[in-house]
C-alpha positions as CSV (number, residue, x, y, z in Angstrom):
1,X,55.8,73.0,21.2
2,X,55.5,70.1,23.4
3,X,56.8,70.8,26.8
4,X,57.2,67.3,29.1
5,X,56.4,67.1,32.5
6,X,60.1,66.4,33.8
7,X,61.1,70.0,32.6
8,X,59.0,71.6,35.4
9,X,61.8,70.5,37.6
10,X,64.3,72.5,35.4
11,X,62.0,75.7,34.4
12,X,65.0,78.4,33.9
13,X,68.6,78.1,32.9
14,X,69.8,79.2,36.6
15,X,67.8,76.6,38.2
16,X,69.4,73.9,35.5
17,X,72.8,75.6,36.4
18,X,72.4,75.1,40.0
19,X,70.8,71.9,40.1
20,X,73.6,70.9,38.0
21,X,76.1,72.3,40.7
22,X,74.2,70.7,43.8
23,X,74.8,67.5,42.3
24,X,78.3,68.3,41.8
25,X,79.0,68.8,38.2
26,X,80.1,72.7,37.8
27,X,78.5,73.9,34.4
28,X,79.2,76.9,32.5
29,X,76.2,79.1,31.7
30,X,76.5,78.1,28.3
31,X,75.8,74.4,28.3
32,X,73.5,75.0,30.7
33,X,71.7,76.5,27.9
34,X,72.2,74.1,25.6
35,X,70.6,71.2,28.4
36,X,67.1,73.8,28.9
37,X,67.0,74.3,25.4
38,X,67.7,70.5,25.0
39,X,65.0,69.6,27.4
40,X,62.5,72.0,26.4
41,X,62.7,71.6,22.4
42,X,62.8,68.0,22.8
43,X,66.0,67.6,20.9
44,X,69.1,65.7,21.2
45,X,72.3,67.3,22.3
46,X,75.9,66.3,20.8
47,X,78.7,67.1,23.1
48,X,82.2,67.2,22.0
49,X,85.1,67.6,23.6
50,X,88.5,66.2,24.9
51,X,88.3,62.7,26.4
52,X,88.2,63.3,30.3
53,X,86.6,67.0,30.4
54,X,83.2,65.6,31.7
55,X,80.7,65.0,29.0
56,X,79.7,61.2,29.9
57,X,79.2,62.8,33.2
58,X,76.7,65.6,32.3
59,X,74.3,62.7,31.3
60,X,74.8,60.9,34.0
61,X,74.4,63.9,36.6
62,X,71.4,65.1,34.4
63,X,69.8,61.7,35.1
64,X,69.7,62.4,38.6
65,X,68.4,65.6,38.3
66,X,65.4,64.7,36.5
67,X,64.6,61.6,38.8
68,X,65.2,59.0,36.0
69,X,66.9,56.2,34.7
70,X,70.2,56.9,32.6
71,X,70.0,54.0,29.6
72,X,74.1,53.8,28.2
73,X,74.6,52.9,24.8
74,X,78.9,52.8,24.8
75,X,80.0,52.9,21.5
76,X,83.1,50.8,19.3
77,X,84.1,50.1,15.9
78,X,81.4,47.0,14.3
79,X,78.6,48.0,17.0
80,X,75.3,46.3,14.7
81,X,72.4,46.3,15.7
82,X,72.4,43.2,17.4
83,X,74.1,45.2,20.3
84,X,72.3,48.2,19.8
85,X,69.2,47.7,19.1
86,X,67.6,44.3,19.8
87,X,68.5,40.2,19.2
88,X,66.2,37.5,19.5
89,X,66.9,34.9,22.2
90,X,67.7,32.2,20.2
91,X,68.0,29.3,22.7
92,X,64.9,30.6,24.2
93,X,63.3,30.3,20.9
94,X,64.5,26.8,20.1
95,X,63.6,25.5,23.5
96,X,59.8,27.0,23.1
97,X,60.5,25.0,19.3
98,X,60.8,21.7,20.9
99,X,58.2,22.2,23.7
100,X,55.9,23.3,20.9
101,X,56.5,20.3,18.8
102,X,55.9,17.8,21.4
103,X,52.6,19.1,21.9
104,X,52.4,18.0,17.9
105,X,52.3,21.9,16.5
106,X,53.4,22.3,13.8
107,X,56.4,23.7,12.9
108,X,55.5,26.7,10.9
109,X,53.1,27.3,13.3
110,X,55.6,27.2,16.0
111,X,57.9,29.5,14.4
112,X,54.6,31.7,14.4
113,X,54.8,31.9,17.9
114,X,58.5,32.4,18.7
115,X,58.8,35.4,17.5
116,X,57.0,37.7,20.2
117,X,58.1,40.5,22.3
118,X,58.6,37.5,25.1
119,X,61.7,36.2,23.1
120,X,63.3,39.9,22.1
121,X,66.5,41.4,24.1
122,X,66.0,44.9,23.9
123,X,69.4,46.8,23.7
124,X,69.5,50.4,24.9
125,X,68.1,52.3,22.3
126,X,65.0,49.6,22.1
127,X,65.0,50.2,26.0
128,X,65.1,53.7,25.5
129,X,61.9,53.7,22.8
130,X,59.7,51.3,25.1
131,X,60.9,52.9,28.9
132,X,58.1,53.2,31.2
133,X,58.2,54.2,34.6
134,X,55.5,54.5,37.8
135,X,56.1,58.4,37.1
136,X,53.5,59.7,34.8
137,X,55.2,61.2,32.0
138,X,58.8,60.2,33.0
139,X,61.5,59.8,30.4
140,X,64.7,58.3,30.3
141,X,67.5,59.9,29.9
142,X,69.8,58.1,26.5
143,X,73.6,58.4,26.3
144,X,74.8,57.6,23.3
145,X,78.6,57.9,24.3
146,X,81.7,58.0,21.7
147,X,79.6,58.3,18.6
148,X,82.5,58.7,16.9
149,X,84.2,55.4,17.9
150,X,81.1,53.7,15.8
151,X,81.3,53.1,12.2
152,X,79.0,55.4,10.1
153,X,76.9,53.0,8.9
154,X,75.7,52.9,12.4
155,X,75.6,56.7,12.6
156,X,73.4,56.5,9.4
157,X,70.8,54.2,11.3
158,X,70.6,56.4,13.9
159,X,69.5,59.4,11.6
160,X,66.1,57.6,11.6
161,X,65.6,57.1,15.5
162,X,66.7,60.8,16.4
163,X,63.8,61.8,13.9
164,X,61.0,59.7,14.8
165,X,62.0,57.8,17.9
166,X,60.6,54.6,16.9
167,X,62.0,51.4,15.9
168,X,61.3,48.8,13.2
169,X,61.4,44.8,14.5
170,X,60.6,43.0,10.8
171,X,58.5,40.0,12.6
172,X,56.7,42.5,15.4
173,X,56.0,46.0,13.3
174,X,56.9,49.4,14.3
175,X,57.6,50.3,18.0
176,X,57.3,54.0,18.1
177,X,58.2,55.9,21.5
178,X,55.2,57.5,23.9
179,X,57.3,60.0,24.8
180,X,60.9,60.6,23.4
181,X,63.7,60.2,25.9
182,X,66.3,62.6,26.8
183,X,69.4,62.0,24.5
184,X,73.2,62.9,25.2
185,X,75.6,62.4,22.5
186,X,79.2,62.4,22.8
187,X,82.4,62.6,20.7
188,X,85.8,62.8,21.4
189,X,86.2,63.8,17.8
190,X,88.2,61.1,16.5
191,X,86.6,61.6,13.1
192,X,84.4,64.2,12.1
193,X,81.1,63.3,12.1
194,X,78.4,63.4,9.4
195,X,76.3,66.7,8.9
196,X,73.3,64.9,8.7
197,X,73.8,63.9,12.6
198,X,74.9,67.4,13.7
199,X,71.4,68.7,12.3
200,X,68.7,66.6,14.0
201,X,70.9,68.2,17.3
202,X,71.8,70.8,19.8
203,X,75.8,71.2,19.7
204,X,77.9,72.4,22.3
205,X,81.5,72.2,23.0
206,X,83.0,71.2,26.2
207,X,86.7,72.4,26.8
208,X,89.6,72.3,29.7
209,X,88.1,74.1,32.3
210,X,90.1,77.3,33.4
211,X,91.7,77.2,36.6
212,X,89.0,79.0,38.9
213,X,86.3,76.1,37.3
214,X,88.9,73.5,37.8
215,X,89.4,74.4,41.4
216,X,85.5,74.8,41.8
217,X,85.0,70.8,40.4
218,X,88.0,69.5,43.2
219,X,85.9,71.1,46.1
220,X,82.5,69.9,44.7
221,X,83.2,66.3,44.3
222,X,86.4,66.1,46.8
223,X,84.9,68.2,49.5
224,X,87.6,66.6,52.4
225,X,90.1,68.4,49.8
226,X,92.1,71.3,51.6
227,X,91.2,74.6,49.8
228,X,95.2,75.4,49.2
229,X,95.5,71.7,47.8
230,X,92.5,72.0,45.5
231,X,94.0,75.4,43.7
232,X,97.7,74.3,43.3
233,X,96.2,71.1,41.7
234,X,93.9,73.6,39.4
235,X,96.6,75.2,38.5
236,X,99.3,72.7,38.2
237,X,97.0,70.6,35.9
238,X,96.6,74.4,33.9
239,X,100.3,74.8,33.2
240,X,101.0,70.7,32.7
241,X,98.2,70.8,29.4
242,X,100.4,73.9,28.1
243,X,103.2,70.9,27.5
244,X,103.7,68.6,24.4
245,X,102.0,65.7,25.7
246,X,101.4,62.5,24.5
247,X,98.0,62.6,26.3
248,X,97.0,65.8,27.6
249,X,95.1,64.8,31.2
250,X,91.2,66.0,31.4
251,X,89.2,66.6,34.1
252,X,88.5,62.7,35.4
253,X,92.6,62.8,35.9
254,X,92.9,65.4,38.0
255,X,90.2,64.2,40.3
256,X,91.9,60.8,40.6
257,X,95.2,62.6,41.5
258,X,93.6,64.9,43.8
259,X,91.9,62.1,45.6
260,X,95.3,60.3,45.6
261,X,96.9,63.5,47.2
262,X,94.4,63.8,49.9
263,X,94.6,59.9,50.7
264,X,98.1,60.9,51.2
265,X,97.2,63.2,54.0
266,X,99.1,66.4,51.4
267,X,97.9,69.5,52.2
268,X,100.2,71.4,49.4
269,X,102.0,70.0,46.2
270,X,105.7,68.5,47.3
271,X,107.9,68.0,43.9
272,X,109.3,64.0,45.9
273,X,105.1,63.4,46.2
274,X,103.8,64.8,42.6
275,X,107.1,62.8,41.3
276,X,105.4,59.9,42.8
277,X,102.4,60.2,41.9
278,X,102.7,61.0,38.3
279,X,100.6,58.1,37.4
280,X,97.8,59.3,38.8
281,X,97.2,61.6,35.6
282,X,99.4,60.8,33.3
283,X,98.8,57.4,31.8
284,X,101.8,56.9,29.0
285,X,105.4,56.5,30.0
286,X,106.6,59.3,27.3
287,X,104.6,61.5,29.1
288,X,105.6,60.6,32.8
289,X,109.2,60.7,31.0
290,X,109.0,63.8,30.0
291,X,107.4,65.4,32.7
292,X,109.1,63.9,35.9
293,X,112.1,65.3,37.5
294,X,113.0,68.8,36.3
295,X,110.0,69.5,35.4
296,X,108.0,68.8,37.7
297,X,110.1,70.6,40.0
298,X,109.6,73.7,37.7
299,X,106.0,73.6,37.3
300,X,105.5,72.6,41.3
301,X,107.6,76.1,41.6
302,X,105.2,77.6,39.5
303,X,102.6,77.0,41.2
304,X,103.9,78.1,44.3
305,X,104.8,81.3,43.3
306,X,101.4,82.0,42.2
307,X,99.8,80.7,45.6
């Protein structure tokens, strides 16, 4: 087994755990497992989850753990390769054209010479397959985020690169990675995606964090957060997902409306200023329908009498 120089600065799951934490991204034990074993093996990991419950960020944050550039593929319905992967620079290439030919070359032997790494855009995961760095043996690290928004003729092509890390350009030749980069993978699970994908990774499932996590998260990235504030939010955002909502709120929500709260100089939940501030977290008017008035009183009471 190969083990890459970067992972001496994560060497046990604790110290990938509490790295993790000092950067401000509180991780279960188990996905800090998954992000050692994911480091160590060398192998791609494909989080899944509920949009908002932190997976974009655990790239992101494991980035700046391992002291390296995060390269972002974001991915939609009719991403090509083109966007992905790499396009020539056509204008480029026809200006070099006419330069060419006015120095009499020929033209087949100018289209010889347009086509050279000097004229390729490299996408993200051509960036990803040629990154070097100052660092001896630094890797980037690749999110590949909303797999699932892609169509799966693009998650077919990827089956190739998460084998072999390397690349094909048809004029150029094969550009095969020095050392593989780090690869996140997310899904909000619009569609299920193919087995084939699933195997060439690690898997791990990121859910609503429990109240006690929740609260954790506020006071790690909102530290000016009053300690009361930050559990009645934790556990007003608990008993608000336990609704039939439209959009159930995620993680990324409740830190907006938690900094909103403590811009408003709150130091506890008020039903007139969570009324006010519904769309902070909830982001469809069916939902801020349904939830303000009565009910936020009644889950603002709720919270209160479990303070």
């Amino acid at each position: 087994m190969q083990v890459y120089a970067d992972t001496a600065a994560v060497s046990s799951i604790d110290e990938v755990q509490e790295s993790l934490r000092a950067r401000g991204y509180i991780a279960d034990r188990s996905l800090a497992t998954a992000l050692f074993l994911s480091l160590r093996l060398g192998k791609p990991l494909l989080l899944e989850g509920e949009a908002g419950v932190g997976k974009t960020e655990v790239a992101k944050t494991l980035a700046a753990l391992l002291d390296t550039d995060l390269i972002r593929l974001q991915c939609y319905e009719g991403l090509d390769i083109n966007h992905a992967v790499y396009e020539w620079n056509y204008a480029k290439q026809m200006l070099e054209i006419r330069l060419l030919e006015a120095e009499h070359i020929s033209r087949d032997h100018a289209l010889k010479e347009i086509f050279g790494p000097e004229f390729l855009i490299k996408r993200p995961l051509l960036q990803a397959v040629e990154y070097t760095n100052d660092r001896v043996g630094a890797r980037p690290v690749l999110l590949i985020d909303e797999i699932d928004r892609a169509d799966e003729e693009f998650e077919a092509f990827l089956l190739e690169l998460l084998s072999d890390f390397q690349i094909t350009v048809p004029e150029i030749g094969t550009i095969k990675a020095a050392r593989p980069p780090v690869v996140i993978i997310t899904s909000n699970r619009t569609r299920e995606l193919h087995d084939a994908l699933k195997r060439r990774c690690l898997y791990h499932w990121i859910d609503y964090p429990t109240v006690e996590k929740e609260e954790r998260i506020i006071e790690a990235r909102l530290p000016d957060a009053p300690e009361k504030l930050a559990l009645q939010v934790s556990r007003f955002m608990h008993e608000l997902r336990r609704m039939d909502l439209y959009k159930v709120p995620g993680v990324a929500e409740t830190l907006d409306w938690a900094s909103a709260l403590v811009a408003l100089d709150q130091t506890q939940l008020e039903p007139d200023t969570v009324d006010a501030t519904l769309g902070a977290f909830l982001k469809h008017q069916e939902d801020v329908a349904r939830v303000s008035g009565p009910a936020v009183r009644k889950l603002v009471a709720m919270v209160l009498r479990g303070a």
